[in-house]
C-alpha positions in Angstrom: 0.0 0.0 0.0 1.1 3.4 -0.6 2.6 5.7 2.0 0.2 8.4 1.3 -2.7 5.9 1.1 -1.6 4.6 4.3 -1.4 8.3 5.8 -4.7 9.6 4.7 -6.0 6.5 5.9 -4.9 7.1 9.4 -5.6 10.7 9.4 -9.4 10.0 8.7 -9.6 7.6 11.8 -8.3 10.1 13.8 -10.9 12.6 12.8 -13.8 10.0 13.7 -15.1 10.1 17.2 -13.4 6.8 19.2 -16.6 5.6 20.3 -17.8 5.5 16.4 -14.6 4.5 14.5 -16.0 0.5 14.6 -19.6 1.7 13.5 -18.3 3.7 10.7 -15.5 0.5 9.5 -18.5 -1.6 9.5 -20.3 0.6 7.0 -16.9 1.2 5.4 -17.2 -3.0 5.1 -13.5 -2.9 3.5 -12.6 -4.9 6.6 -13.9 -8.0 7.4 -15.8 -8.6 10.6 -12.7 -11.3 11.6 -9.9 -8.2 11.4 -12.4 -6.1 13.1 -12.0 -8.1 15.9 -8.9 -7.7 16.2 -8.8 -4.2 17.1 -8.3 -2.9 20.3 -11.5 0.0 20.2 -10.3 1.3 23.7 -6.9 2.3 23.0 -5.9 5.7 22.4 -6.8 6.8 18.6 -4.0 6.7 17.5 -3.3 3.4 18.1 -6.4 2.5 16.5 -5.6 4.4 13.5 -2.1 2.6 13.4 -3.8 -0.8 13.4 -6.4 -0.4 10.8 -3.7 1.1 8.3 -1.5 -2.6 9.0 -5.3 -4.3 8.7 -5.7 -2.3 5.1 -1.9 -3.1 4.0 -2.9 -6.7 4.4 -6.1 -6.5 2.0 -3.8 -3.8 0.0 -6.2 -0.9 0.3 -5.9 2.2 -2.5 -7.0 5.8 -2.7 -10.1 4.6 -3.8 -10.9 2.6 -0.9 -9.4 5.2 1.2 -11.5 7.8 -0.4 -14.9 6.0 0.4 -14.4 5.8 3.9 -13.7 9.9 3.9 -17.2 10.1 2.1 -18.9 8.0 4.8 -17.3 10.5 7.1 -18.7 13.6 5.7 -22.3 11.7 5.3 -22.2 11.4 9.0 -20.7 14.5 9.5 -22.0 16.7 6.5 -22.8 19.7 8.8 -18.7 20.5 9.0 -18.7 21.6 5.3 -20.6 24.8 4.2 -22.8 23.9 0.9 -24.2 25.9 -1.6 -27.4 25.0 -4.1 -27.1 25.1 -7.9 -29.5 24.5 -10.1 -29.7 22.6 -14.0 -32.2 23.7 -16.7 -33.1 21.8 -19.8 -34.2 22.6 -22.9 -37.3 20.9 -22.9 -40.0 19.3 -19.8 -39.0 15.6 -20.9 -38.1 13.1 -18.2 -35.3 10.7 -19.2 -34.1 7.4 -17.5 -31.4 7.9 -15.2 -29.1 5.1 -15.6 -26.5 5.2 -13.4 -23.6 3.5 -14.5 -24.3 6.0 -17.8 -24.1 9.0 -15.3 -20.8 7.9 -14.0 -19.4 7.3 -17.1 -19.7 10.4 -18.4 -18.9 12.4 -15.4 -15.4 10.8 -15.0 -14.8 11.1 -18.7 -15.7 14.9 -18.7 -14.1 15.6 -15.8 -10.9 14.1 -17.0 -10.5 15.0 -20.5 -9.8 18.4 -18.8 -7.7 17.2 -15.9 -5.6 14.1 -15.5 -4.9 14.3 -12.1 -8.0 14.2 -10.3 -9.3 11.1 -8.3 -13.6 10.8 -8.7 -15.3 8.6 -5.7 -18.8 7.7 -5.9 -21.1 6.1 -3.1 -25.1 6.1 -3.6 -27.6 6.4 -0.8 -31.0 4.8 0.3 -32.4 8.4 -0.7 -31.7 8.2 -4.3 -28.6 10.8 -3.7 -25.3 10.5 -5.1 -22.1 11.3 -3.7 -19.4 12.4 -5.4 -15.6 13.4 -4.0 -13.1 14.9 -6.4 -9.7 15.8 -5.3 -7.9 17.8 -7.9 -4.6 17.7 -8.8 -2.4 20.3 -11.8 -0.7 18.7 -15.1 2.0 18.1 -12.8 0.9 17.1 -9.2 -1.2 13.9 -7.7 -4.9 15.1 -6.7 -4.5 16.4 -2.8 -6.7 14.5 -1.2 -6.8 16.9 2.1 -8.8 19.7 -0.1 -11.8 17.6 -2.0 -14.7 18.8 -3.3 -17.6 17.1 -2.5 -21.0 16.5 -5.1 -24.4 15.2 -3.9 -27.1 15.0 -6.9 -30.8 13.6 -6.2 -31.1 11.8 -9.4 -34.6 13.2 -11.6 -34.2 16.6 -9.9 -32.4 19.9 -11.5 -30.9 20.5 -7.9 -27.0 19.7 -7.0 -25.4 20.2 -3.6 -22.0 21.2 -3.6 -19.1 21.8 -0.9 -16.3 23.3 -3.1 -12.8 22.6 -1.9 -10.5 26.3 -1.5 -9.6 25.8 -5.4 -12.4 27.4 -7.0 -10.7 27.8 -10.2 -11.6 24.1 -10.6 -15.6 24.8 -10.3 -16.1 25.2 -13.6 -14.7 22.1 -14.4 -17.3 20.1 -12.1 -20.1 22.3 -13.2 -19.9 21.4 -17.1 -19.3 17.5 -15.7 -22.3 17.5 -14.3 -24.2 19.1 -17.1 -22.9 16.7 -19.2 -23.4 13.4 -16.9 -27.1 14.7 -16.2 -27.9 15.9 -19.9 -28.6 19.5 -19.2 -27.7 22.3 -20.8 -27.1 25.1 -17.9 -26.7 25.2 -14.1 -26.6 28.3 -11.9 -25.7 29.0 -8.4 -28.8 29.5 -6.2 -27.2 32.3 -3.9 -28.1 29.8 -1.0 -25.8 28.9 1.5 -25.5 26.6 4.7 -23.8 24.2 6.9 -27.2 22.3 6.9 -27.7 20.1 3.7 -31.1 18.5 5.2 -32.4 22.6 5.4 -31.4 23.2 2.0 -32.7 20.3 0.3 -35.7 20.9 2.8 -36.0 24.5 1.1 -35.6 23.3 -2.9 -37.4 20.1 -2.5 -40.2 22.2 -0.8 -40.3 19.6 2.3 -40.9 22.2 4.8 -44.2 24.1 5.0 -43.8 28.3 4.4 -46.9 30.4 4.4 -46.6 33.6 2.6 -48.0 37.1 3.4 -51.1 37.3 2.8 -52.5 39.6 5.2 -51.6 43.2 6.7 -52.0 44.7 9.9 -54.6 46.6 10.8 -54.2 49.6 13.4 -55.5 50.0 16.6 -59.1 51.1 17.6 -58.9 54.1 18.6 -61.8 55.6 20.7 -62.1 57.9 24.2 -60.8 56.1 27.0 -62.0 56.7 30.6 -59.4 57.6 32.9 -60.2 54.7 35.4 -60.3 52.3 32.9 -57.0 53.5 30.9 -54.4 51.4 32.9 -56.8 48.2 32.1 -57.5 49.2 28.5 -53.6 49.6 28.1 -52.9 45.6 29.3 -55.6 44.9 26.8 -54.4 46.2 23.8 -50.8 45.0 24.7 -52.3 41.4 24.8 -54.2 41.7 21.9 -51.0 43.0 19.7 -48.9 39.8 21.0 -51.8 38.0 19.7 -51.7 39.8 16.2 -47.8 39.6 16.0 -48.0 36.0 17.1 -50.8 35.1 14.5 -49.2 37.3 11.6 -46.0 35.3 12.0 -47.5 32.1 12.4 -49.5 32.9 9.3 -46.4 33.6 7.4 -43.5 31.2 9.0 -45.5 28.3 9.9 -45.8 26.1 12.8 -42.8 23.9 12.4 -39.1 24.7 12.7 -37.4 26.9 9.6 -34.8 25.1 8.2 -30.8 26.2 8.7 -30.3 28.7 6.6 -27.2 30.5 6.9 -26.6 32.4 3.3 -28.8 34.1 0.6 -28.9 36.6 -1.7 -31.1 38.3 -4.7 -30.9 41.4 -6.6 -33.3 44.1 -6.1 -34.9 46.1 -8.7 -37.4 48.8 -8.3 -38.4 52.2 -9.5 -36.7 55.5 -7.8 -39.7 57.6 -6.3 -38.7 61.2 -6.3 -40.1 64.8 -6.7 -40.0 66.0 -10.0 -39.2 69.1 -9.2 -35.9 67.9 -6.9 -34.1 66.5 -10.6 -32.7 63.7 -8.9 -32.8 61.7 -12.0 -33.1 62.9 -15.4 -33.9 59.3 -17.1 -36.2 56.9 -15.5 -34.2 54.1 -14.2 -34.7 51.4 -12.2 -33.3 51.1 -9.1 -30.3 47.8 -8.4 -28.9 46.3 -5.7 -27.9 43.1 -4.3 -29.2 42.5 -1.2 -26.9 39.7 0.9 -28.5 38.5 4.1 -26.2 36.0 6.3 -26.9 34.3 9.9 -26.0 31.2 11.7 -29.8 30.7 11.3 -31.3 32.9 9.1 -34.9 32.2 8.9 -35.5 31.3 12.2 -33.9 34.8 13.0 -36.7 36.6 10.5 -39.2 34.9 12.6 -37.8 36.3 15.8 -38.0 39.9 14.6 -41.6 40.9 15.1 -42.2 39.2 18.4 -39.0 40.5 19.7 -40.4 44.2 18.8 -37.5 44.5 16.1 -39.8 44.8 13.3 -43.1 45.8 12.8 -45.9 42.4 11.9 -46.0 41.3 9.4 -42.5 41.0 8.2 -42.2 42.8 4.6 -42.2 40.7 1.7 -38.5 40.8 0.7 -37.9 39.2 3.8 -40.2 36.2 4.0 -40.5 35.3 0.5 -36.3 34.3 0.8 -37.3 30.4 0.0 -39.8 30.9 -2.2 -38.0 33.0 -4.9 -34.8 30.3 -4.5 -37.0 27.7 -5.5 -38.3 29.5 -8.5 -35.1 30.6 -9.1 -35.3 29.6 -12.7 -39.1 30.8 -13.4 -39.3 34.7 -13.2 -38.1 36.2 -16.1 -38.4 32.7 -18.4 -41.3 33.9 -20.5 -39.2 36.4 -21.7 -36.2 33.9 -22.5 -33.8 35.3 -20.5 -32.0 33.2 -18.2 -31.4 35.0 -15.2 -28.3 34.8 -13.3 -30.1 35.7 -9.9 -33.7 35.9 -9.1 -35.4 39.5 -9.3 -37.3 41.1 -7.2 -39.9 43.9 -8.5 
C-alpha cells in the first residue's frame, strides 16, 4: 500500500469520534468482521488508526478505498462543510431514464479529459442521492486528497449540492461535468448557502411548510378612554398585539421549525420615487442592488424579529419570500427567455 494511502487513511480515523470509529468501519465494510476483531477500540486513537492502516496493508487498500471511507465520514458529519445550491435547466420538460452507470461514465470522462490528475469517488444512498468526492490535482501534481470537493445530486431533480474545496478555479470544471453526466444544458448557483444540507434540500425540494403574506396589519381602535379604565385598556391592547404579532408570524413562518439557513442573496430592482421638481434623476431608471442577508440561522432569525419588537408584523415581503424566490429561481423572467443569473425582485 502506498505511503500516502496509508497516511490519509490514518488521518481519517483520527478525525472519527473513538466511540464511532467501529460503526463507521462496519459501513466502510472494506474490513472483514474477523480483522475487526482484532482491534483494540479502547486504546488511544492513535493506536487505532495505526492498526487499521496494518489491517488495510494486508487487503492492500488504495486511494479509492481510502476515499470512500472519507465520504462516509462527511455523510455522517455533513454539517462541518458549508454547501451551496445550484440548479440545472433543460431545454425541454422531458423526463429521461437515469441510468446510473451511464451518469458515472460520463462524469469521469468529462471531468478528466480536462484534468488528469484528479481522483472521482462515488457512493449512492438509500435516498436516491449521489455522492461524489473529487480531489484535484495540476498537469503536474497527484490530486491532494486533504482539499476535496464534494458532489451530492438527487437523481430526476435539477438540484446539485455542492461543498467546493479552496480551489475554486476548478468549479467550472465540475459544473460542465455535471451538465454533461445529467444531460442538461445550464446550471446556476442559487445564492443559498448553509452548513445544513437537510435545510437546504428541505428548502428546494419544498419539504418544509412556508406560508406567505397574505394579510396586513390593521391599526388600533382608537376611541375615548375613561381615565379609570386607561391602565386596564392599556394591558388589553398589549395582549391583543402579542396576539396579532404571534398570529401574523404564524400565518407567514408556519408552525414547524425553519430550516438552517445561513446564506442568501437576490438582486433588487425597483423604481426611484422622487419629486419631480428635486431633478434627482433625469432618465427613469430602475433602481439595483444586491441585497446579501447571512446568519447562523437565518430564517428562524426573521421569525424572531416581530415578536421580539425589532420589526413591525408582518414581516415585509423581501424578507419572508427568501425560499420561495430560491425555488423558483429559474421561473421569473423565463417567459421572456432570459436566463437569469439571480432571481429578481420587483
Amino acid at each position: 500500500m502506498d505511503e500516502t494511502v496509508a497516511e490519509y487513511i490514518r488521518r481519517t480515523v483520527l478525525r472519527i469520534p473513538r466511540d464511532e470509529i467501529k460503526m463507521m468501519l462496519q459501513k466502510w465494510g472494506f474490513l472483514s468482521e474477523a480483522q475487526l476483531q482484532t482491534l483494540n477500540f479502547h486504546q488511544i486513537k492513535d493506536n487505532i488508526s495505526q492498526e487499521v492502516v496494518q489491517l488495510c496493508e494486508e487487503n492492500s487498500a488504495d486511494i479509492k478505498q481510502a476515499a470512500v471511507l472519507d465520504i462516509i465520514y462527511n455523510h455522517i458529519y455533513q454539517n462541518k462543510r458549508m454547501w451551496s445550491v445550484y440548479q440545472m435547466k433543460k431545454s425541454g420538460e422531458e423526463l429521461e431514464y437515469f441510468d446510473i452507470t451511464d451518469f458515472k461514465k460520463k462524469f469521469k470522462g468529462r471531468l478528466r479529459s480536462a484534468l488528469k490528475n484528479v481522483t472521482i469517488t462515488f457512493k449512492e444512498y438509500e435516498d436516491n442521492a449521489i455522492w461524489i468526492r473529487v480531489a484535484w490535482g495540476t498537469p503536474y501534481k497527484k490530486p491532494n486528497q486533504y482539499k476535496p470537493s464534494y458532489v451530492v445530486y438527487h437523481s430526476q431533480t435539477p438540484y446539485v449540492f455542492i461543498s467546493a474545496s479552496v480551489l475554486k478555479s476548478n468549479l467550472p470544471l465540475l459544473c460542465q461535468a455535471l451538465i454533461v453526466a445529467t444531460n442538461y444544458h445550464d446550471i446556476r448557483e442559487m445564492e443559498l448557502r448553509s452548513h445544513s444540507l437537510n435545510s437546504l434540500k428541505d428548502i428546494v425540494f419544498k419539504r418544509y411548510s412556508q406560508n406567505f403574506q397574505t394579510s396586513y396589519p390593521k391599526p388600533l381602535q382608537e376611541g375615548n378612554v375613561e381615565p379609570e379604565s386607561a391602565d386596564i385598556r392599556i394591558v388589553q391592547e398589549n395582549r391583543s398585539e402579542k396576539e396579532r404579532i404571534h398570529r401574523l408570524n404564524r400565518e407567514v413562518f408556519g408552525d414547524g421549525p425553519q430550516p438552517k439557513l445561513e446564506f442568501a442573496q437576490y438582486k433588487l430592482e425597483t423604481m426611484f420615487k422622487s419629486d419631480p421638481k428635486m431633478g434627482v434623476l433625469d432618465k427613469k431608471e430602475p433602481f439595483r442592488c444586491l441585497v446579501k442577508f447571512s446568519s447562523p440561522h437565518l430564517l428562524e432569525s426573521l421569525k424572531s424579529l416581530a415578536p421580539a419588537g425589532m420589526a413591525d408584523a408582518p414581516l415585509s415581503p423581501l424578507l419572508t419570500c427568501i425560499p420561495h424566490k430560491a425555488r423558483n429561481y429559474f421561473k421569473i423572467r423565463e417567459k421572456k427567455g432570459l436566463f437569469p443569473e439571480s432571481f429578481v425582485s420587483p
